[in-house]
Short mmCIF file of the C-alpha atoms (twelve columns), coordinates in Angstrom:
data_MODEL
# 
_entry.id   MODEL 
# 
loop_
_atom_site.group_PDB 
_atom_site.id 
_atom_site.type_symbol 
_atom_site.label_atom_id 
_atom_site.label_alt_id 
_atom_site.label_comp_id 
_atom_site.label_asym_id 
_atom_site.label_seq_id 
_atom_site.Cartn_x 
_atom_site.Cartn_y 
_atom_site.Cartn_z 
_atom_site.pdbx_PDB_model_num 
ATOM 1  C CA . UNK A 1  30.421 58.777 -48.206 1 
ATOM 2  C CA . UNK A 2  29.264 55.234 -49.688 1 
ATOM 3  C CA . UNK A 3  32.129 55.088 -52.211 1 
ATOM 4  C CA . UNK A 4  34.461 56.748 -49.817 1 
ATOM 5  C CA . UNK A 5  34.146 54.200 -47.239 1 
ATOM 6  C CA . UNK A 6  33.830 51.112 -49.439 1 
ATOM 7  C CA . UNK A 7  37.065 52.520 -51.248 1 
ATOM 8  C CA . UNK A 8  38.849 52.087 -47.475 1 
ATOM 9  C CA . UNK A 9  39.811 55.954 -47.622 1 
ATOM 10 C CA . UNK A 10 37.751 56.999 -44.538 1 
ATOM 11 C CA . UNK A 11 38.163 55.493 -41.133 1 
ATOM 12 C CA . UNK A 12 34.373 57.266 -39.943 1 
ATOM 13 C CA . UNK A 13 32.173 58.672 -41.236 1 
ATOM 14 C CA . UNK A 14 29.358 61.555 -40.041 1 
ATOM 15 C CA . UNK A 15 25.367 61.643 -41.747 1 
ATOM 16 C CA . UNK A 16 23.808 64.532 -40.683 1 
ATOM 17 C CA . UNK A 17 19.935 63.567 -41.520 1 
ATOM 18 C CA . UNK A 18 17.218 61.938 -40.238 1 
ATOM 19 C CA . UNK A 19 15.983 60.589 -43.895 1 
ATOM 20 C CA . UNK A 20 15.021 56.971 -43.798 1 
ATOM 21 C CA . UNK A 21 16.136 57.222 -47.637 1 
ATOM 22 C CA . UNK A 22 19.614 56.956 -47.288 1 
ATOM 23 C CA . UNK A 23 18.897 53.392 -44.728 1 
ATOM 24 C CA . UNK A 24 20.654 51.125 -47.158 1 
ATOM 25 C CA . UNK A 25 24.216 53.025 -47.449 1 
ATOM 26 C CA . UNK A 26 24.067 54.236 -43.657 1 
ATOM 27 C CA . UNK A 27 23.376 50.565 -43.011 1 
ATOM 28 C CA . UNK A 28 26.693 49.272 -45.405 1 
ATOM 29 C CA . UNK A 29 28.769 52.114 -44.072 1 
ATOM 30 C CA . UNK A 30 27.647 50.987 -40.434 1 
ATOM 31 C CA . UNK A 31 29.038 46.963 -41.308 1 
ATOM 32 C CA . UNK A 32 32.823 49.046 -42.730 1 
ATOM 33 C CA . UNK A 33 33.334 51.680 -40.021 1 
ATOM 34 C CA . UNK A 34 31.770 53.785 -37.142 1 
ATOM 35 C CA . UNK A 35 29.079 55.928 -38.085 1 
ATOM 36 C CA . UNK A 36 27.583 59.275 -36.053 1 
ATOM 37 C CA . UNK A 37 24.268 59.902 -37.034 1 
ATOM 38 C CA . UNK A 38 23.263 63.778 -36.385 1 
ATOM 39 C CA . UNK A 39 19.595 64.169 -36.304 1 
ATOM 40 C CA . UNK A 40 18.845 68.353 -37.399 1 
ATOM 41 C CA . UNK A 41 14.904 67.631 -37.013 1 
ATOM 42 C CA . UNK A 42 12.912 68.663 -33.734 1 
ATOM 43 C CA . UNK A 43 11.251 64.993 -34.283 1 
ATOM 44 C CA . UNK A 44 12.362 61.358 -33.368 1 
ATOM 45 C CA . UNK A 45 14.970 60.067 -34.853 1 
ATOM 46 C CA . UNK A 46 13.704 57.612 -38.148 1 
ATOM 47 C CA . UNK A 47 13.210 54.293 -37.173 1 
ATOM 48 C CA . UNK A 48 14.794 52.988 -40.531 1 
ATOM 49 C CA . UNK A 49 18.224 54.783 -39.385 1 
ATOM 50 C CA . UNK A 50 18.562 52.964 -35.775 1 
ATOM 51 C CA . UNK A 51 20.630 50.333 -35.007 1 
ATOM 52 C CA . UNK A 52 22.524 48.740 -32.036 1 
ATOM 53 C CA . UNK A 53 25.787 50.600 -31.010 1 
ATOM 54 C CA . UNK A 54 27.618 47.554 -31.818 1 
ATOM 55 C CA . UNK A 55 26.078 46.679 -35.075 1 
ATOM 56 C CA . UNK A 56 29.242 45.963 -38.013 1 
ATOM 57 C CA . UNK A 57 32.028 47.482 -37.474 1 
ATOM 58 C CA . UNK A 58 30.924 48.852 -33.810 1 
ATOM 59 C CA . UNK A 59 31.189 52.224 -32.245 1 
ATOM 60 C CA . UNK A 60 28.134 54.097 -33.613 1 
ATOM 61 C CA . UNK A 61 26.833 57.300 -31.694 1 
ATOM 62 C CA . UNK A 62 23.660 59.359 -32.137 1 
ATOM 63 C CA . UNK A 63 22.397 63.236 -31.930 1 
ATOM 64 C CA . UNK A 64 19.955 65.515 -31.961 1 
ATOM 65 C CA . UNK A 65 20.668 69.160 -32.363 1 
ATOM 66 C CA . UNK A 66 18.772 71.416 -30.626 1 
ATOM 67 C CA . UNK A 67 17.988 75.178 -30.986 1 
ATOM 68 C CA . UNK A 68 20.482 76.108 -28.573 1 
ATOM 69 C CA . UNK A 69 23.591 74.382 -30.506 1 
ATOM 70 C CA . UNK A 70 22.346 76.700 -33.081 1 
ATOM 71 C CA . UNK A 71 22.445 79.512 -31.089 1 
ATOM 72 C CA . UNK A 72 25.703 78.590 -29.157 1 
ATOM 73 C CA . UNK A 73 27.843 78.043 -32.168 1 
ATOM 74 C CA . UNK A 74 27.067 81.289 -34.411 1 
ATOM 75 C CA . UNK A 75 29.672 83.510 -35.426 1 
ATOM 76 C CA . UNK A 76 30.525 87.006 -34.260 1 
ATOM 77 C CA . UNK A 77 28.220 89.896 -35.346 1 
ATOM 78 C CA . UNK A 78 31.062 91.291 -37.283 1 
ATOM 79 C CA . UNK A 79 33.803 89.091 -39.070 1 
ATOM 80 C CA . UNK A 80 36.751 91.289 -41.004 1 
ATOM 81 C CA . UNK A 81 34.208 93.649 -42.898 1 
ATOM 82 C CA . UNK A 82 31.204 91.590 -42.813 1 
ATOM 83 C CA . UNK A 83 28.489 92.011 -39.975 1 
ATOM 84 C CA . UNK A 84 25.643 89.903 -39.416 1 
ATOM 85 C CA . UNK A 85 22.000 91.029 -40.436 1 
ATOM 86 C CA . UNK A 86 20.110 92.526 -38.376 1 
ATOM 87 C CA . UNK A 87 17.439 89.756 -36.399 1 
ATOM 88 C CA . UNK A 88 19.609 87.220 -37.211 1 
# 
């Protein structure tokens, strides 16, 4: 994503984490383009990847997935000659 962005081949760009590791390039990608940050933890989001809507280049939006996107986007029990396991 980092060399991606700073290259000027993405117009946006999508972190799905809530790792306060990766605050320096989410913060540089935030100044070059928008940036949605997906949060996949049940816990708040990490302080170290906020920032103002507006910050850099602008147009920043958050997320938090919940158990129910999870179960809302599966896929079919069967798919050609697959089939899901069973409990899952």
């Amino acid at each position: 994503m980092f060399v991606d962005v700073l290259g000027g081949s993405v117009d946006a760009a999508v972190v799905v984490s809530n790792d306060s590791d990766l605050k320096m390039p989410v913060d540089v990608v935030r100044h070059h383009v928008p940036l949605g940050l997906i949060n996949p933890t049940k816990g708040y989001p990490s302080g170290a990847l906020n920032a103002a809507p507006t910050t850099g280049a602008g147009g920043h939006w958050w997320y938090q997935l919940t158990s129910a996107d999870f179960m809302n986007h599966q896929l079919p029990e069967t798919v050609g000659r697959l089939t899901r396991p069973v409990g899952w």
